[in-house]
Every structure is written in structure tokens, then in C-alpha cells.
N, C-alpha and C positions, 0 to 999 in steps of 0.2 A: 602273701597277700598283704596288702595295706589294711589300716582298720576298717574303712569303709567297704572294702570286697569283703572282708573278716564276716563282718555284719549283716550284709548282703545276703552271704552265703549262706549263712547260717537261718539265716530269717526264710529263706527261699526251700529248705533241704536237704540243699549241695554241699558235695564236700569243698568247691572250690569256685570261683566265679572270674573272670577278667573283664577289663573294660569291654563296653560297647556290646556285654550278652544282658537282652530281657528275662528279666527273671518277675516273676509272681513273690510279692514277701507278705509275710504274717505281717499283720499293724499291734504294734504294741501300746498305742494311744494316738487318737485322734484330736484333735485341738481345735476348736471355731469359735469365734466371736461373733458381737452385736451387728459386726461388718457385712460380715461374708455369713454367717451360721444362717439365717432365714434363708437366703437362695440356695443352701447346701442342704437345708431340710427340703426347701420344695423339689430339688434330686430326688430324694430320694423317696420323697412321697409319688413323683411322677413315676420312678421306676419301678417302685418297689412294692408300691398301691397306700393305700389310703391307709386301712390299718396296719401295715409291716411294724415289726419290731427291730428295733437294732442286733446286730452282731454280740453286742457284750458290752450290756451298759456300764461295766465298772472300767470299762476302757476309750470311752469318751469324757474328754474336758471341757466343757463351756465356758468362757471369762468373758459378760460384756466387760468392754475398756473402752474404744474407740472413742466415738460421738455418743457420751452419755450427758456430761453436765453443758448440757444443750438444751433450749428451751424450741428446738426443734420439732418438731409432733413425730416427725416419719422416726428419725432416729428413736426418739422414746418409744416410739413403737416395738421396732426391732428387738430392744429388751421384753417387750409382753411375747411376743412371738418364742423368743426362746423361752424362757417359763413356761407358755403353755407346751412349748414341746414336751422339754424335761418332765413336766405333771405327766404327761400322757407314755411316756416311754418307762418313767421312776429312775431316772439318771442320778445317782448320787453328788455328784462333779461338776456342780452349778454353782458358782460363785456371784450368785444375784447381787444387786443394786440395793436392792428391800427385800426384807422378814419376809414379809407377806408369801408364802405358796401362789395366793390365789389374788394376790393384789396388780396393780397396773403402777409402773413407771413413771412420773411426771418428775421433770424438773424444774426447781421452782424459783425461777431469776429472781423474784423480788426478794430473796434469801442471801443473794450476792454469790460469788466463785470462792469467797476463801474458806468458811465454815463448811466445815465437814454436812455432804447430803448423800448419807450412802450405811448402810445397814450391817451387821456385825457380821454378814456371811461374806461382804464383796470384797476381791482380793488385790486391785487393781490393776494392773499391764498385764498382759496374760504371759509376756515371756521374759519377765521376772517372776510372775509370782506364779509360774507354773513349778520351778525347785522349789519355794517356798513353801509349797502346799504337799511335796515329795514326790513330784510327776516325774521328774530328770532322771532313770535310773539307767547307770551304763551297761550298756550291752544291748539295747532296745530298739527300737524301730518306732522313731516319733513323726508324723506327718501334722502340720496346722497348716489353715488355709489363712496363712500370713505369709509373706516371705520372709520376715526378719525367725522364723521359725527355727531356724538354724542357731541359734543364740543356746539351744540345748546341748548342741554339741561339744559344749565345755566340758559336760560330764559323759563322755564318751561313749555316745549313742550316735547313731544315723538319725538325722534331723532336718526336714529339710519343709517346704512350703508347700501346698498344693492348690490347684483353683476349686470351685465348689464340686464341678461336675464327681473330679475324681474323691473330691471326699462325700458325695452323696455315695458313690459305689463304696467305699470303703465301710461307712453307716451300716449297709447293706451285707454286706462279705467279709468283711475285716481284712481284704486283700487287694494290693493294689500292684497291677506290671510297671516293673520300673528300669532305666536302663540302668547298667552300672556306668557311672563315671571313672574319667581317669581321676589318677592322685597328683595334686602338685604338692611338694613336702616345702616346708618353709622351718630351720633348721635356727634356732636361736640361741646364741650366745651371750655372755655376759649379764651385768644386772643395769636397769636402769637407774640413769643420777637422778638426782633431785629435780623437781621440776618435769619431768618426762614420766608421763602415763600410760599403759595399755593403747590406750584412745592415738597416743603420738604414733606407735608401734602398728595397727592396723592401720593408720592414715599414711604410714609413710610406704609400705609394702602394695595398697591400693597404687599408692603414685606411682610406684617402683613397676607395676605391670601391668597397669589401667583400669578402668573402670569395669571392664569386658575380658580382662586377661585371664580371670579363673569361667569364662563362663562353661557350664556346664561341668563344671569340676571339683572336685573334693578337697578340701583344702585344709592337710595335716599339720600338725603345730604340735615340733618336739623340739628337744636340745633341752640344758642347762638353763636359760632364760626362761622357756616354756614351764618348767619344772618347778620354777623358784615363783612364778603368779598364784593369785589366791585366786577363788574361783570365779570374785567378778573381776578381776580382769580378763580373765578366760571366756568368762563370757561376752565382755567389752569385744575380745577380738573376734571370738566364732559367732556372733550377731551380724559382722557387719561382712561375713564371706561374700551374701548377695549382692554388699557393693562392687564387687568386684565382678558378679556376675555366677559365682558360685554355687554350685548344686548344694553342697554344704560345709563347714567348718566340721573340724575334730580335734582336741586332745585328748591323749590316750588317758585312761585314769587311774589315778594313783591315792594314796591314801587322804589326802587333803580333799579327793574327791568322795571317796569314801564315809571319809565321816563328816561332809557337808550333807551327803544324799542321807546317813542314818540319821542322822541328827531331827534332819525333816518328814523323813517316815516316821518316825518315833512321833514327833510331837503332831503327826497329824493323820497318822493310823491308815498312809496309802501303804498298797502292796511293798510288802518288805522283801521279797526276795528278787536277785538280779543275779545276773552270770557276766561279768566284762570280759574283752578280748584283749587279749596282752599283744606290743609290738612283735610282729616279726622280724628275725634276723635281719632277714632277704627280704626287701620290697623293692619294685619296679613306681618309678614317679615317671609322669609326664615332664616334672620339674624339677629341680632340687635346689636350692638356694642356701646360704647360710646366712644372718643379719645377725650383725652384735650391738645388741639391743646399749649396749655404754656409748655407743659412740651416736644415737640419735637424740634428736634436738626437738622443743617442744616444733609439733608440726600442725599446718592449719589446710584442710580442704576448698579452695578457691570455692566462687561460682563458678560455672553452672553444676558444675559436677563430682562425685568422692574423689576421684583420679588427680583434680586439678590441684597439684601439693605445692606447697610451699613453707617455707618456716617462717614462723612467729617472729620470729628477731627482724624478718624483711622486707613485712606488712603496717609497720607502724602506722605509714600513709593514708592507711586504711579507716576513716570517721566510720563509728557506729551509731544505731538507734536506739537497738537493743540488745540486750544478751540475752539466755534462756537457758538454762539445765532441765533438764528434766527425758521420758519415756525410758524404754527400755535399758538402752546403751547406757543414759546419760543419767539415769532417776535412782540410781541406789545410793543405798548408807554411804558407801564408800567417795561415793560422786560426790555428795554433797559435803561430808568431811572435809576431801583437798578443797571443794569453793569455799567452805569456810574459813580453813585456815589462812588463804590470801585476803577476804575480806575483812576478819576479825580486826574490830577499832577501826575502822576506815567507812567511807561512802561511797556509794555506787555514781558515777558520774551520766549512768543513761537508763532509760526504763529495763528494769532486768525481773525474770518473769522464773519463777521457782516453781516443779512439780514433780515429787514425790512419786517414785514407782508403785508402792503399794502403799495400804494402808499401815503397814509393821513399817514403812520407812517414817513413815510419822513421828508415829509414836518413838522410835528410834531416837531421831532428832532432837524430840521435844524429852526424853529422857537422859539422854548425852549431857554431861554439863562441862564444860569447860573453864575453871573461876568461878564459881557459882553461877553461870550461867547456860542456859540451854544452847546447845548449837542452832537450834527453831530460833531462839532470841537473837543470838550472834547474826545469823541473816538476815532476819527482819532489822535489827537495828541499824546492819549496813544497809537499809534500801529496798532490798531483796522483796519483791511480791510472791508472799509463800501462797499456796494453796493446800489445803488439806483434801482435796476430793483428787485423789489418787488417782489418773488416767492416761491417756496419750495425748490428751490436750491437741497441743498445737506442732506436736511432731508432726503431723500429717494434714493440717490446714483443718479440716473440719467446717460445720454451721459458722457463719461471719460474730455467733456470741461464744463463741472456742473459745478458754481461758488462754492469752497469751498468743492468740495468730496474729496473724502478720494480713493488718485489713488494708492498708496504705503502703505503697513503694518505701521500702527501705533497709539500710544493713544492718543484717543481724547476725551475731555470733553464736552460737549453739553448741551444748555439749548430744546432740541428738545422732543420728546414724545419715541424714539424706539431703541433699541439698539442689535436688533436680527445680525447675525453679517451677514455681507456684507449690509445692510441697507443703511449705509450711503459709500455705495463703495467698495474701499476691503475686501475681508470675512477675509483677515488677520487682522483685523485691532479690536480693543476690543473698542467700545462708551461706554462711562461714562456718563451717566442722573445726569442730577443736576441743580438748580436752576440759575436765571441768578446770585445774589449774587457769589454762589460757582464759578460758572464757572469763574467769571472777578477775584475774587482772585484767582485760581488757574490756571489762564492767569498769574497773574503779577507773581506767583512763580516758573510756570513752574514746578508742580507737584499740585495731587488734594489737596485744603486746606480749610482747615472750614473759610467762611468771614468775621467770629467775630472777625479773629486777624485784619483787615482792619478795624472795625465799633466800634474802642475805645473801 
């Protein structure tokens, strides 16, 4: 079996499972936000009655992230709604906005976007800082009512997105029927050159079978190349399976994964023990492919859509407005490292908009020093508009006071995961996918450009 039937299988009973059989699996953690988490409560308050108790409060995760630093009323609502859930069910696994138990949400515009407005418990993105907090453990069964949900599958787990309905029953049961998907294997060689990121690697694989090519399908990531990423890259690439259409992403896990996931149990006292599933010999894919990750070139996701590929070197033509790093895909330590290393002593040539995955990427930053300086300073000094309030911002458009949407037609470059258009705000507007490298060079030129001409 593949990892995904592995997991299946095992979550369900059965000694064995094949595509296209429904099975019933255990939930091994539930995931909602300020998005989707209130109509996913009111599930299961419809189904389940008025007073129900959840299935097993140490196995749900709340993260608002969404539409928080929003001076919105409905959104700030949606964070009081979770709270008062949590109060009333005693969920551990709430990464509030504010201290307060029993306090209310308000955000407070005349405070500005960049100064930190967010309390010592809030964790920010919910699928980065759900490893950060030790949720990611392999061998598990993770369902969020996100679809970039899948981004857990780095640490080789079954991971995938669901809508409210099915995670109010889950609230309820701790069990949801699921179909198995087939496996596509994507079989990686060599090591990437300078200049070329994770980010080039799943945008070039999206082009390579389209936007829709994995739909409904598991989407395994082995070989040599696979072997030799650190885990956010791995996460880079199992986030962005549902570009493609993907039930979920997988790497199988090995010790780099291991002592990322201990590392973060330890310093944050979730469940410590897991069981992973080793490759088998013998597996049956729907697909198999090989890519040698040496011979690909920084690559840029067109408008309208992840599929639409092209390389950096061929888009020069291409005037921008803005650049942007930041959310899941694009907002960690490591993202912001390679933009800084291209911007470092240099100027940004277009408005370019910096957001932090969680709030440990901050402080990250601001503790990093490079020459006596902080890599937070090395950004800002280029240009860079940093924010400290840790969220998904403008990966997904949000209230028109989003830090860094897109309110006017315009191009913009993005290290983020989606580019369908209005996504990140105007539907006038055309997002360009591209690694954080690309993106900060083609910040400082002020048109999309390959960052090899920045990396000697």
C-alpha cells in the first residue's frame, strides 16, 4: 500500500484498503478557524443539540488567523464566538488573539498594522504554527476545515481539508467516511542550485500536470531530492497539493522529521506519542514520475491560475506594483532568510508588503542578526513594510483594511500558494506565484526577474 492507504487503513481497522473503498477513520485532530469554526460550531450545535459535548477536547485545534487585524465588526466577532465556545466545552487548544478567557476581540485601527496587537497565547497561521505548537505528529489522521490543510503532510500524516458540515460531525463522533484516493508518486532526484526553492519545485510539477491534474488524489513525494529538504520545504510543497487539485500531500518521515515533531512536543507538552508508517516495497500509483530537481530554474505561476508556469528568466516584460511574502507557504523563517539575503544593502523598487507566519517568525527575525544587524532591520531598511501582527493578511483578500490587499487593479508578485483572481482582493488584479528569492528580486527591479542575477 502507499502511505496514504497505510494510514487509511489503519485509522479505519483494516488490515488493507485500495482506492475508491469508503472507509470510516478515527480523527486524530480536528483544526478550525475564525473563518469557517463558528458555522462548524453551529453543526454541530444543530445536530448534536444545544448542550453536546465534543468527542475529545484534547483533539481539537482552534487558531483564529484569517480576518483578525481587521477593523471589521462581523470578523472580530467570529474570534468572541470561538472563545465562548472553547469556555463552554474547556478545549485546551485555543490560540486566542487576547489574555482575556472572558474578554471580546476588538481591533484597533487607529493603532496602525505594524505594532504587534495580539496577546502571549496567539499563534498565528494555523498551518504553520499548528507543528510549531506539536499538532503535526506522523502516522495521524489530521482533517481542517481549510484546504491548504494538507501543508501537515510534510510530517507524514493523512492531511487533508474539510467543509464545516463534515467537521461539525467529526466534533460530534470523532469519525468521518472517507474515500480512499489514488496515489500519484512524484520521485525526486538531485539537489537544487542556488537560486531555485521548494516553491520553484511545486510550481513547476503544478505546470507539469495542471491545475486539476492531482484532483482527488494523494500526492507522494520520495527520492533523494525529497530526502535532502528540511521540513519547511516539505511543507512548501505538501501545502500547495490542492493547487493542483489534490486530496492530500505526503512525505514519508524520517528522522529530520522526527526530531522537528520532538522538539515541538517537548517545548509545548502536546501528546508525545505517535506510530509512523514506513514506505512499502510494492506500491501501485496512479502516476509515477521522476523530476531532477538540478536541472529546474527559478519558476513563476502566471495569471489566472497555479498551473499557468513559466520561468523567471522569460517574464522580465512583466512591470509590477507590488511584491508580498508572507501566509503559510510563503511566511516562515526560512522565507524570509532567502528575501533577505537578495535585498540586504539594496532598495525595493515597488510597494512590497512583509507578513510573518506566526508570532515565533518575528521574534525569529528580529533576533537573527547578520553584521550587527537584525534581519527585521535588513527588511525594513530595504523598503520592506513589515508587520508584526502575524496572520494571513492578504493571502486571501479579506475586509478592504487587510494589511497588504490588493484594493486597486494591479501586478503583484507573491511568495503565497493562489493566484485565482480576486483572491488576494481585486479580480482586476493578475498575482504572480513565485518563490521568496524571485519575489525580493523582482521587489528590488520592479518587474518579475530571475534571482540568479542577485546570487553572483
Amino acid at each position: 500500500m502507499t502511505l496514504t492507504e497505510k494510514l487509511l487503513a489503519r485509522a479505519s481497522g483494516k488490515s488493507a484498503v485500495r482506492p475508491g473503498d469508503n472507509v470510516w477513520v478515527n480523527v486524530d485532530v480536528l483544526l478550525t478557524h475564525d473563518v469557517c469554526g463558528p458555522g462548524t460550531i453551529g453543526v454541530f450545535k444543530r445536530e448534536f443539540g444545544q448542550n453536546a459535548k465534543v468527542w475529545d477536547r484534547d483533539k481539537i485545534v482552534i487558531i483564529p488567523d484569517h480576518y483578525i487585524f481587521t477593523a471589521d465588526s462581523l470578523s472580530n466577532r467570529n474570534v468572541d464566538i470561538l472563545r465562548d465556545f472553547v469556555r463552554e466545552q474547556g478545549l485546551p487548544y485555543f490560540y486566542d488573539v487576547i489574555d482575556e478567557p472572558e474578554g471580546h476581540w476588538k481591533f484597533d485601527a487607529s493603532r496602525g498594522q505594524l505594532k504587534r496587537q495580539y496577546g502571549s497565547g496567539f499563534a498565528g497561521v494555523c498551518h504553520t504554527a499548528l507543528p510549531r505548537k506539536g499538532h503535526t505528529r506522523p502516522g495521524e489522521i489530521l482533517f481542517g476545515t481549510d484546504s491548504h490543510t494538507c501543508m501537515a503532510g510534510a510530517f507524514g500524516l493523512f492531511a487533508t481539508g474539510i467543509g464545516n458540515t463534515d467537521a461539525g460531525f467529526i466534533l460530534g463522533t470523532g469519525k468521518l467516511l472517507i474515500k480512499v484516493p489514488e496515489t500519484m508518486r512524484f520521485y525526486l532526484e538531485g539537489e537544487m542550485q542556488p537560486g531555485v526553492m521548494a516553491k520553484d519545485v511545486i510550481l513547476h510539477v503544478i505546470g507539469d500536470i495542471g491545475f486539476d491534474g492531482a484532483t482527488y488524489r494523494a500526492m507522494q513525494w520520495e527520492g533523494p531530492g525529497a530526502r535532502g529538504m528540511d521540513m519547511d520545504d516539505r511543507m512548501t510543497i505538501a501545502n500547495m497539493a490542492i493547487e493542483a487539485g489534490g486530496k492530500n500531500g505526503i512525505f514519508p518521515a524520517d528522522q529530520k522529521t522526527f526530531d522537528y515533531v520532538d522538539e515541538r512536543i517537548a517545548a509545548n507538552g502536546t501528546k508525545s506519542q505517535y506510530e509512523p508508517v514506513d514506505l512499502d516495497r510494492e506500491q501501485s500509483f496512479v502516476f509515477d514520475r521522476t523530476y531532477d530537481v538540478s536541472k529546474l530554474e527559478p519558476t513563476v505561476a502566471m495569471h489566472p491560475d497555479p498551473g499557468n508556469r513559466a520561468l523567471a528568466k522569460d517574464l522580465g516584460n512583466i512591470s509590477l506594483d507590488r511584491a508580498y511574502i508572507g501566509s503559510c507557504t510563503g511566511g516562515k523563517t526560512t522565507d524570509f532568510l532567502a528575501f533577505a539575503e537578495i535585498v540586504r544593502g539594496k532598495s525595493v523598487k515597488i510597494d512590497t508588503f512583509g507578513v510573518p507566519a506566526t508570532p515565533d517568525v518575528v521574534a525569529e527575525l528580529k533576533n537573527t542578526r547578520w553584521d550587527e544587524h537584525s534581519v527585521w532591520d535588513i527588511l525594513t531598511d530595504a523598503g520592506v513594510t513589515m508587520t508584526e501582527n502575524a496572520s494571513c493578511a492578504a493571502c486571501l483578500g479579506g475586509p478592504v483594511d487587510t494589511f497588504g490587499r490588493l484594493n486597486t487593479p494591479m501586478n503583484c508578485i507573491s511568495a503565497t500558494n493562489r493566484n485565482f483572481p480576486g483572491r488576494m482582493g481585486s479580480k482586476e488584479s493578475h498575482v504572480y506565484l513565485a518563490s521568496p528569492y524571485t519575489v525580493a528580486a523582482s521587489a528590488l527591479a520592479g518587474r518579475i526577474t530571475d534571482p540568479r542575477e542577485y546570487l553572483g
